[in-house]
PDBQT receptor file of N, H, CA, C and O in Angstrom, charges set to zero:
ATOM      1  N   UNK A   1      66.976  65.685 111.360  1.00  0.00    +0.000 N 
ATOM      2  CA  UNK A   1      68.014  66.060 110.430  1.00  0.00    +0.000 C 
ATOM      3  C   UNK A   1      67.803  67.492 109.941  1.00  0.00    +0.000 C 
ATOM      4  O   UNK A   1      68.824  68.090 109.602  1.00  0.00    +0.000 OA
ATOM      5  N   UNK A   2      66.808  68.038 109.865  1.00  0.00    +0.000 N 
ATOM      6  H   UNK A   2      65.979  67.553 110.140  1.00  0.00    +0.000 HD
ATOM      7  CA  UNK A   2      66.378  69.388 109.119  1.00  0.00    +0.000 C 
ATOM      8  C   UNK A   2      66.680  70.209 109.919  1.00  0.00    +0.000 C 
ATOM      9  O   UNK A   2      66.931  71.248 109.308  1.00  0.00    +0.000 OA
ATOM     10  N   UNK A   3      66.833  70.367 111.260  1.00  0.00    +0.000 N 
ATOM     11  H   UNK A   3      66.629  69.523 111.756  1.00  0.00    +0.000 HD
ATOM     12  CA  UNK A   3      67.390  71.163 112.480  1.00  0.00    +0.000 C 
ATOM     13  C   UNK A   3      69.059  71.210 112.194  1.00  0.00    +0.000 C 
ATOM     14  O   UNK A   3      69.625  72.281 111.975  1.00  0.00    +0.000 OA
ATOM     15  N   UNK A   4      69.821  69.838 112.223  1.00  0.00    +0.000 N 
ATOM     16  H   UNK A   4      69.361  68.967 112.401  1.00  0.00    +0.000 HD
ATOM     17  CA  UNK A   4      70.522  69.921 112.093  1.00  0.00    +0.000 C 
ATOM     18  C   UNK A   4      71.549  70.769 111.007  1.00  0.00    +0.000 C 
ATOM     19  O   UNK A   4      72.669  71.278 111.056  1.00  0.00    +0.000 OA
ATOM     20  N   UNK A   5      70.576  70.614 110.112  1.00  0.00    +0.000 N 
ATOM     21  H   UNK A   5      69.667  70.200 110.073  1.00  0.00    +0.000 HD
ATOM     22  CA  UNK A   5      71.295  71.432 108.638  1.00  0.00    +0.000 C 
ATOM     23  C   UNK A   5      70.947  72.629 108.673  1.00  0.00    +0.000 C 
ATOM     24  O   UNK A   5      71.578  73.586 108.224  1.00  0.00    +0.000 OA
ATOM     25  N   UNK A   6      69.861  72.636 109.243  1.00  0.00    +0.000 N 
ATOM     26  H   UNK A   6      69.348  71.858 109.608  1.00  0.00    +0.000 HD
ATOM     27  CA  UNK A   6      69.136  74.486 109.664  1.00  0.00    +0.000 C 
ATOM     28  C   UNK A   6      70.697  75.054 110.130  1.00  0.00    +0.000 C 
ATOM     29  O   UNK A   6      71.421  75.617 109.309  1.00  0.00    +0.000 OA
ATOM     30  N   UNK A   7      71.070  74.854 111.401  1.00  0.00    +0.000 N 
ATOM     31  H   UNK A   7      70.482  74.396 112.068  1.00  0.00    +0.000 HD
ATOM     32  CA  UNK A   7      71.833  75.066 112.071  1.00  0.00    +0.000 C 
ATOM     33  C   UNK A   7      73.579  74.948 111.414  1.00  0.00    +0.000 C 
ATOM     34  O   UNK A   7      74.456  75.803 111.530  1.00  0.00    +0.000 OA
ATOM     35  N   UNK A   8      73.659  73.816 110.832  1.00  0.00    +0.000 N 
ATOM     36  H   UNK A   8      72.946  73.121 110.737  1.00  0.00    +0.000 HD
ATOM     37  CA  UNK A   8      75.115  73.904 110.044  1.00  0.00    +0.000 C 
ATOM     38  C   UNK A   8      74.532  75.328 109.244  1.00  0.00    +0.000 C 
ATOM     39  O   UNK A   8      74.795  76.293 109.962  1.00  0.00    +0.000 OA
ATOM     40  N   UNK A   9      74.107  75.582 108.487  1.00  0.00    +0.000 N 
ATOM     41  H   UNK A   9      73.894  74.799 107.904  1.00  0.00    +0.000 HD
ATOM     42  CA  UNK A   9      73.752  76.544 107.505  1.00  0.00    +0.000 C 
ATOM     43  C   UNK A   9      73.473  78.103 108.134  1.00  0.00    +0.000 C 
ATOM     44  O   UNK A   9      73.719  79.139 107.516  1.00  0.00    +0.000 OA
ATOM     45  N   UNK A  10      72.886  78.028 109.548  1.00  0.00    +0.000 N 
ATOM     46  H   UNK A  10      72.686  77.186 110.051  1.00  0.00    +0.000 HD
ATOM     47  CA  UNK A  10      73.257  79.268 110.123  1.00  0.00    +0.000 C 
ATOM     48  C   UNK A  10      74.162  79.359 110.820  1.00  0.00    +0.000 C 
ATOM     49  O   UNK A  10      73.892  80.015 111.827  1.00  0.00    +0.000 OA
ATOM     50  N   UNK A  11      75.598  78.844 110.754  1.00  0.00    +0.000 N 
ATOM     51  H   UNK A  11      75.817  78.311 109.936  1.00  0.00    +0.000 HD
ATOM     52  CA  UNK A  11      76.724  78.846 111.306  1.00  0.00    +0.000 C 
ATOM     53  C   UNK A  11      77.363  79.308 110.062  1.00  0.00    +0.000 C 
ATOM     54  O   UNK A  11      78.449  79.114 110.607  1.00  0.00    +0.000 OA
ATOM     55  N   UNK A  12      77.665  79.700 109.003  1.00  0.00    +0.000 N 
ATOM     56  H   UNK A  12      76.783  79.857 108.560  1.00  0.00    +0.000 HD
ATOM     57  CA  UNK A  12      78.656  79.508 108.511  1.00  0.00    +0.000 C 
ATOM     58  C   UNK A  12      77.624  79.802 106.946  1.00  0.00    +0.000 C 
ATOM     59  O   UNK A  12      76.661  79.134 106.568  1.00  0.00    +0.000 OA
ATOM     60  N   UNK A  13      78.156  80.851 106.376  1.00  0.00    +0.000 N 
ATOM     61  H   UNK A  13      78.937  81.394 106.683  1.00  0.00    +0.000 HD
ATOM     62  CA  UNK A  13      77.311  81.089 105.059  1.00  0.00    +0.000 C 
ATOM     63  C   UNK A  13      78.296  80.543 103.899  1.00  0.00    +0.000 C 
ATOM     64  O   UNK A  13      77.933  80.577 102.724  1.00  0.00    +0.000 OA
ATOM     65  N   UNK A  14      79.553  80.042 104.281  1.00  0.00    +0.000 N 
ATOM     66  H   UNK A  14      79.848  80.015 105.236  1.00  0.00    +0.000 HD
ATOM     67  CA  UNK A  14      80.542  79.544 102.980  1.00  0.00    +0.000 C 
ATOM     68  C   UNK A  14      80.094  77.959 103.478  1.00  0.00    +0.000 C 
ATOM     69  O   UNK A  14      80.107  77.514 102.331  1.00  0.00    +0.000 OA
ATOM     70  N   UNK A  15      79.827  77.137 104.049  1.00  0.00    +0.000 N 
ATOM     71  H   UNK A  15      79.816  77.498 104.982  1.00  0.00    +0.000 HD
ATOM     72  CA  UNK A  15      79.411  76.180 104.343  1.00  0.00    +0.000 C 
ATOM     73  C   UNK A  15      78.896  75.308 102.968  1.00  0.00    +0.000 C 
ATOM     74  O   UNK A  15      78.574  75.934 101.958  1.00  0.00    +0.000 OA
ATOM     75  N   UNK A  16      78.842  73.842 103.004  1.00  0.00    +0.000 N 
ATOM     76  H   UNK A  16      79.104  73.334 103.824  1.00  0.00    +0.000 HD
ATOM     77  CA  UNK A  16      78.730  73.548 101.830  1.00  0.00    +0.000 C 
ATOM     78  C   UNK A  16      78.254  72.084 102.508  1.00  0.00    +0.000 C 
ATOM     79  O   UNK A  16      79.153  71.400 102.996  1.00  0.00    +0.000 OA
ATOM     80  N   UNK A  17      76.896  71.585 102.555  1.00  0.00    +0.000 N 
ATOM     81  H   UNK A  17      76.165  72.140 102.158  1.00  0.00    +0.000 HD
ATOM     82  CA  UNK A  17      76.369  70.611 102.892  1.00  0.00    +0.000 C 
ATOM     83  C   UNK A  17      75.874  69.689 101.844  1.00  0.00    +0.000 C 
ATOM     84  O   UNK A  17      75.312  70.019 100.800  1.00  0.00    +0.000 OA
ATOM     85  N   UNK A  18      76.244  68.092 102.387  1.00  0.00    +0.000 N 
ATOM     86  H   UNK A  18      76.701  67.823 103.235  1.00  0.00    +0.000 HD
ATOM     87  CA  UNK A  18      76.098  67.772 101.155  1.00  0.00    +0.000 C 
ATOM     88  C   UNK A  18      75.378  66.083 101.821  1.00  0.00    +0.000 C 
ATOM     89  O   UNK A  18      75.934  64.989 101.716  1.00  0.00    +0.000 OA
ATOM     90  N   UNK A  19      74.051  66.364 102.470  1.00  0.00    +0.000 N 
ATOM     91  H   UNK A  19      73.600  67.252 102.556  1.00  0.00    +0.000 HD
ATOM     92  CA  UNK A  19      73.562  65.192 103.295  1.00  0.00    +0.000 C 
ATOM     93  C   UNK A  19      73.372  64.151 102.429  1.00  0.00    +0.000 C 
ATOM     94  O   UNK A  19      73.033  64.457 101.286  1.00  0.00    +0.000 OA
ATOM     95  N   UNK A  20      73.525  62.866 102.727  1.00  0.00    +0.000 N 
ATOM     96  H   UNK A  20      73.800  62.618 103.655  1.00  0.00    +0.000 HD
ATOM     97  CA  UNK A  20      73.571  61.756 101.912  1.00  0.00    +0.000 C 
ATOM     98  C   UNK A  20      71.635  61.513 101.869  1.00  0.00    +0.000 C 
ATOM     99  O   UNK A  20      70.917  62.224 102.572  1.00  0.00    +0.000 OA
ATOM    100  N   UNK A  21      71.101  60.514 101.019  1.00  0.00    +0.000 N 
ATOM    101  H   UNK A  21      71.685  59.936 100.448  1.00  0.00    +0.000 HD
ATOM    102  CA  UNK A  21      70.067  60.591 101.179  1.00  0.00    +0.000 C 
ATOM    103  C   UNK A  21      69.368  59.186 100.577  1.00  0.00    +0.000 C 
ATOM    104  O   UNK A  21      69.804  58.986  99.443  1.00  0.00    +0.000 OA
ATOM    105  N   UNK A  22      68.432  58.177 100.992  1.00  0.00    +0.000 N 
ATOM    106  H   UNK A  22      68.078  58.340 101.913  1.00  0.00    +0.000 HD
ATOM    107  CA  UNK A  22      67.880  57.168 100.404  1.00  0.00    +0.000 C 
ATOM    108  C   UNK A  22      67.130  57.139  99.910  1.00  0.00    +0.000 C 
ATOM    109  O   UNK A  22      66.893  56.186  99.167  1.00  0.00    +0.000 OA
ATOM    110  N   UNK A  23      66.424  58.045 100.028  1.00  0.00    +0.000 N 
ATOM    111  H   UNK A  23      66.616  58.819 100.631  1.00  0.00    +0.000 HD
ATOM    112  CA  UNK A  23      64.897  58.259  99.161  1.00  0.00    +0.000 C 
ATOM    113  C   UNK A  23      64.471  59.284  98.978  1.00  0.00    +0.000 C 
ATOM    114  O   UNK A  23      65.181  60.290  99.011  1.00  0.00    +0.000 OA
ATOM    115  N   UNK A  24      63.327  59.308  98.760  1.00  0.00    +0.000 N 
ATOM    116  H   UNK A  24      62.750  58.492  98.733  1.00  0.00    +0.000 HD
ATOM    117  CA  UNK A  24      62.470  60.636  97.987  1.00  0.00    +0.000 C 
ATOM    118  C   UNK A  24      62.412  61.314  99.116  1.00  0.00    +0.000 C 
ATOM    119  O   UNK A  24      62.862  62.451  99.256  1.00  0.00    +0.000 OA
ATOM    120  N   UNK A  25      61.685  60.453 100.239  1.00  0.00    +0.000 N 
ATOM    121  H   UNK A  25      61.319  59.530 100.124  1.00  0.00    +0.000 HD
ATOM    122  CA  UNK A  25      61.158  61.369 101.766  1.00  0.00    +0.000 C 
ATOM    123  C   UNK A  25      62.620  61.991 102.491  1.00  0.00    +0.000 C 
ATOM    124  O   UNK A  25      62.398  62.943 103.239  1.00  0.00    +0.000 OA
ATOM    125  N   UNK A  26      63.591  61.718 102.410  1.00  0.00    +0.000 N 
ATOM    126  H   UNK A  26      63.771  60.945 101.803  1.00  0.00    +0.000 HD
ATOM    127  CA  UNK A  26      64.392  62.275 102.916  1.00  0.00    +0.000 C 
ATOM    128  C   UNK A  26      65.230  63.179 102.221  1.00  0.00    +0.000 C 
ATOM    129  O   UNK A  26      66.177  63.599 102.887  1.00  0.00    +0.000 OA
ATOM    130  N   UNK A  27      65.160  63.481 101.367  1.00  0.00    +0.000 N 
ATOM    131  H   UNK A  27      64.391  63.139 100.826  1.00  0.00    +0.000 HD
ATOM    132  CA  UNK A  27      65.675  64.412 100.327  1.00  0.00    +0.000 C 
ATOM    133  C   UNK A  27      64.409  65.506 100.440  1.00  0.00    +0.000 C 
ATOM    134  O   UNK A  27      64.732  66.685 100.588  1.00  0.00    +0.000 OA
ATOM    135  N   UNK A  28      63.398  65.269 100.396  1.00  0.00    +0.000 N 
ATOM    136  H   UNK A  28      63.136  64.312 100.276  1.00  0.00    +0.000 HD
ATOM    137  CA  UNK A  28      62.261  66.276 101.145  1.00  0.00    +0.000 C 
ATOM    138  C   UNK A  28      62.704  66.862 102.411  1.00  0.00    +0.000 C 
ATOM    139  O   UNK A  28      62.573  67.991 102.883  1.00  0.00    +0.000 OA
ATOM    140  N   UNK A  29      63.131  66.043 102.735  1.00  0.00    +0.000 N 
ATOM    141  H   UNK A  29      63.237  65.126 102.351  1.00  0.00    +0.000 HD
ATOM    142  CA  UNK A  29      63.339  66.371 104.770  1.00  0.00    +0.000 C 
ATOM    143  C   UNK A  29      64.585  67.188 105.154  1.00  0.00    +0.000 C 
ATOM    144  O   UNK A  29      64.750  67.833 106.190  1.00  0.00    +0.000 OA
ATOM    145  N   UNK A  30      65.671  66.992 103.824  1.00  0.00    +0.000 N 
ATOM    146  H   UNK A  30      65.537  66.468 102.982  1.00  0.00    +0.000 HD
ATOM    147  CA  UNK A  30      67.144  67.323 103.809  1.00  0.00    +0.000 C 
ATOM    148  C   UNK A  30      66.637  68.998 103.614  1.00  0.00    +0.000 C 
ATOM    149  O   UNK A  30      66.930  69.958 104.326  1.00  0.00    +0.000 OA
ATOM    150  N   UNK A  31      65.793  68.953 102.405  1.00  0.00    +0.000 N 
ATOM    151  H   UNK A  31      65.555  68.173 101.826  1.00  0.00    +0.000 HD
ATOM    152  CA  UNK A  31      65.712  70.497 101.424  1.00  0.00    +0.000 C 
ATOM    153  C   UNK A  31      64.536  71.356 102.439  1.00  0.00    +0.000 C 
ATOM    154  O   UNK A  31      64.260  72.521 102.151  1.00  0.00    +0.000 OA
ATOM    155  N   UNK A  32      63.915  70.706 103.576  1.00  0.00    +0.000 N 
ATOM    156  H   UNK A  32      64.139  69.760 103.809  1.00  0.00    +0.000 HD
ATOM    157  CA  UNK A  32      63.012  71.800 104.476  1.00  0.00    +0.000 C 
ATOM    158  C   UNK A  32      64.001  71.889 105.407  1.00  0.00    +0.000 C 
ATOM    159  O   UNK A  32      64.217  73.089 105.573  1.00  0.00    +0.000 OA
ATOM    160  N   UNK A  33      64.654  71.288 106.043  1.00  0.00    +0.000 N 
ATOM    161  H   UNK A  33      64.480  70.313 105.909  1.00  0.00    +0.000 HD
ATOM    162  CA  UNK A  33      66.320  72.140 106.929  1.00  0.00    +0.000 C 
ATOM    163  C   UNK A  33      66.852  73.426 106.570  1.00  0.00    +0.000 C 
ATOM    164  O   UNK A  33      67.189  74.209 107.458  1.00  0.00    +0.000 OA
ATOM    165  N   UNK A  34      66.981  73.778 105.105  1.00  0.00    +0.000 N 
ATOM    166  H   UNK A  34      66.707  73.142 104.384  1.00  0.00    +0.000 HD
ATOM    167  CA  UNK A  34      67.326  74.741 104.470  1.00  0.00    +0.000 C 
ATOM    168  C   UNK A  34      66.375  75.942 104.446  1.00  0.00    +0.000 C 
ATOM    169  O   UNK A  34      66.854  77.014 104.078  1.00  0.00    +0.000 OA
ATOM    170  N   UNK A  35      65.069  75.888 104.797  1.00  0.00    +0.000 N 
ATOM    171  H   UNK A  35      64.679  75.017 105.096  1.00  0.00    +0.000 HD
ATOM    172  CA  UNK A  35      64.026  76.965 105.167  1.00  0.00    +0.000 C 
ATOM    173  C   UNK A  35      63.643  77.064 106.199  1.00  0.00    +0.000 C 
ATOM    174  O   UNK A  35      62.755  77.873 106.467  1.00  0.00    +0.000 OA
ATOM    175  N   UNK A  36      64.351  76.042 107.362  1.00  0.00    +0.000 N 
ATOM    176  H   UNK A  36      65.073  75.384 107.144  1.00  0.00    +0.000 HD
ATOM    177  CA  UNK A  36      64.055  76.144 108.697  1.00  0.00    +0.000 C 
ATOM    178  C   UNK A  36      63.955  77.293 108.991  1.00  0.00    +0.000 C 
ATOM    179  O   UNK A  36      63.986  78.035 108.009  1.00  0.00    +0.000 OA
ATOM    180  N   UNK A  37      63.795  78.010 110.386  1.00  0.00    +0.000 N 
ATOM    181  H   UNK A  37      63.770  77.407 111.184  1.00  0.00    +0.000 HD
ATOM    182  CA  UNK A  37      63.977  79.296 110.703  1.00  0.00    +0.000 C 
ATOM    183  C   UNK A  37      64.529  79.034 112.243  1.00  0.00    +0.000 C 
ATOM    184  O   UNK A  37      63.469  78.945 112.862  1.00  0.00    +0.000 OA
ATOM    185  N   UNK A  38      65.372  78.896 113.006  1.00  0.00    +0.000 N 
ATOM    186  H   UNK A  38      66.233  78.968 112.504  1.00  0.00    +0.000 HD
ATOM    187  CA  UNK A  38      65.713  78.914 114.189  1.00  0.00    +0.000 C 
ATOM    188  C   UNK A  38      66.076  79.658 115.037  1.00  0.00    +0.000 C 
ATOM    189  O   UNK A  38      67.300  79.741 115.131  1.00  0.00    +0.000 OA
ATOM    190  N   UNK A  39      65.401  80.355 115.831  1.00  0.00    +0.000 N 
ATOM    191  H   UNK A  39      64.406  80.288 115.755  1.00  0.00    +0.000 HD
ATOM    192  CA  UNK A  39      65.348  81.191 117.298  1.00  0.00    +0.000 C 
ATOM    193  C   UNK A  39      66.611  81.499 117.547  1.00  0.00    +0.000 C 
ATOM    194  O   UNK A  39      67.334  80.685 116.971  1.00  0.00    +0.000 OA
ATOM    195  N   UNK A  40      67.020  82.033 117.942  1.00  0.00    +0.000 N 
ATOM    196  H   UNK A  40      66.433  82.694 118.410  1.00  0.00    +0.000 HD
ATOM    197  CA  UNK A  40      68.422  82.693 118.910  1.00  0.00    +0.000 C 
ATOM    198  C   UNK A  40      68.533  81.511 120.205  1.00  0.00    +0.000 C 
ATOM    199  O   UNK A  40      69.477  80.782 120.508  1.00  0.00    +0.000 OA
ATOM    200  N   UNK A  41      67.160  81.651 120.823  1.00  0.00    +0.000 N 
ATOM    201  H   UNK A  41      66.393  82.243 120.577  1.00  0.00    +0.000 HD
ATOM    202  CA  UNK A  41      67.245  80.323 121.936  1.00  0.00    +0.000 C 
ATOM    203  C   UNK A  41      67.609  78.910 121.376  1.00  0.00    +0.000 C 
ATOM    204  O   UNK A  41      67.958  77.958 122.074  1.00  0.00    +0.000 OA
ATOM    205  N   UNK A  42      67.461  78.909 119.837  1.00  0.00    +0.000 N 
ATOM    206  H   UNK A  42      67.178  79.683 119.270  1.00  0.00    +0.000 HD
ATOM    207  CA  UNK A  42      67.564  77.587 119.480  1.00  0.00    +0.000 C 
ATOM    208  C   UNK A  42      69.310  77.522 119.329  1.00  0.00    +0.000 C 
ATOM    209  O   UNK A  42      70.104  76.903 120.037  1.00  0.00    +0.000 OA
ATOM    210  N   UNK A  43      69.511  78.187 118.425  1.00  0.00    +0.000 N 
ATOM    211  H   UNK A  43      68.866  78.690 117.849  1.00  0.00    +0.000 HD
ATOM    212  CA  UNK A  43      70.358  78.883 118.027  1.00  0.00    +0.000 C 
ATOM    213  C   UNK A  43      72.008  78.652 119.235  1.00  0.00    +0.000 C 
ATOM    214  O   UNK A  43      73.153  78.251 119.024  1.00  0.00    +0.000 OA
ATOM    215  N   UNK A  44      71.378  79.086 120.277  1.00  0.00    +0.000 N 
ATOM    216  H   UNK A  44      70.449  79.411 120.448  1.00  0.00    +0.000 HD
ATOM    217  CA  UNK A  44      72.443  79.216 121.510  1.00  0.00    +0.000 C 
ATOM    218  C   UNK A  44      72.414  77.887 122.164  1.00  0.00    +0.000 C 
ATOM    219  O   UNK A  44      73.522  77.542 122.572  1.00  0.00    +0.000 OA
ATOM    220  N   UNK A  45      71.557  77.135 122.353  1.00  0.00    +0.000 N 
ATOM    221  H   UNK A  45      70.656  77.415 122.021  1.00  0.00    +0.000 HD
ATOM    222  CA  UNK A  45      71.355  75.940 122.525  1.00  0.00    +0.000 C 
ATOM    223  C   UNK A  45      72.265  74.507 122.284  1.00  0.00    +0.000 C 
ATOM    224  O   UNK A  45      72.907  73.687 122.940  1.00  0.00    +0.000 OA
ATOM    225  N   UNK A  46      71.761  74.868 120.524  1.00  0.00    +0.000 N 
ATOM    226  H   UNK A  46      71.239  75.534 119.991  1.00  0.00    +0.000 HD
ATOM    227  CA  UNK A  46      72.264  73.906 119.566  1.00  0.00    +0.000 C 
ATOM    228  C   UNK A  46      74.283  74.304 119.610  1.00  0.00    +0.000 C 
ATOM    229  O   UNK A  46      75.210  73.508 119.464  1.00  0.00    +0.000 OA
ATOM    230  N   UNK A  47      74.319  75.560 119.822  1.00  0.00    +0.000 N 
ATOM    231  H   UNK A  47      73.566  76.207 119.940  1.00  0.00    +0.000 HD
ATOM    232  CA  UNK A  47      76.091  75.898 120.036  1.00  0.00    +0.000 C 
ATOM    233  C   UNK A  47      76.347  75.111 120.848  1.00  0.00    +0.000 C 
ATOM    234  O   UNK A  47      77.079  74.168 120.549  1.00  0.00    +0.000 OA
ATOM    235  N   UNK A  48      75.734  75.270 122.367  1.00  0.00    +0.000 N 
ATOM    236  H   UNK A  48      75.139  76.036 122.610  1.00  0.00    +0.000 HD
ATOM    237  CA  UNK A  48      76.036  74.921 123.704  1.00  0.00    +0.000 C 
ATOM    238  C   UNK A  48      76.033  73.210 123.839  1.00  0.00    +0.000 C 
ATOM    239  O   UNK A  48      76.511  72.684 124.844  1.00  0.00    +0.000 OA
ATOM    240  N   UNK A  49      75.523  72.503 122.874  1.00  0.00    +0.000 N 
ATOM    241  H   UNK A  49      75.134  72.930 122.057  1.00  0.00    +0.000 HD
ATOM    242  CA  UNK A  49      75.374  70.845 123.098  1.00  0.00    +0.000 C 
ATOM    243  C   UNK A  49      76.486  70.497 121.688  1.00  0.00    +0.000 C 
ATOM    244  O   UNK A  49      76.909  69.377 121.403  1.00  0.00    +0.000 OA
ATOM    245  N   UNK A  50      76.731  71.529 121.094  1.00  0.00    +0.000 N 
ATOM    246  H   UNK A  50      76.387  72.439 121.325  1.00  0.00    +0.000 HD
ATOM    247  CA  UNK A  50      77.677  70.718 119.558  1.00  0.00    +0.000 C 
ATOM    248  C   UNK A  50      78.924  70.642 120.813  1.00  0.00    +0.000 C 
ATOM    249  O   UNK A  50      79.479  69.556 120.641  1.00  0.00    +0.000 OA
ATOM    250  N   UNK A  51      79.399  71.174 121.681  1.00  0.00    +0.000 N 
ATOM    251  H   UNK A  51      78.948  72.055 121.821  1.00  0.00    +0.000 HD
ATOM    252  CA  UNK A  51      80.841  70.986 121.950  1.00  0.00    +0.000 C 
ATOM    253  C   UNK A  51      81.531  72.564 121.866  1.00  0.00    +0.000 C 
ATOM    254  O   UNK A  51      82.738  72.720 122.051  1.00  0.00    +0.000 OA
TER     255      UNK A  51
């Protein structure tokens, strides 16, 4: 999931994510997506498999 939001979040800086969450550990897991850092290779990748 933290890739995933990495990536919504470097698509689009008006973007407004709002991941649902059950617990403590994943609300941890939601808020390190947001400091991810993802490659250009990742980057072009993750474009090329969204569609």
């Amino acid at each position: 999931m933290s890739v995933a939001l990495a990536w919504l979040l470097h698509r689009s800086p008006n973007i407004l994510l709002i991941p649902g969450t059950a617990s403590a550990d994943h609300l941890r897991e939601n808020t390190a997506g947001a400091a991810l850092t993802l490659s250009k290779t990742d980057l072009r990748e993750l474009d090329r498999i969204s569609g």
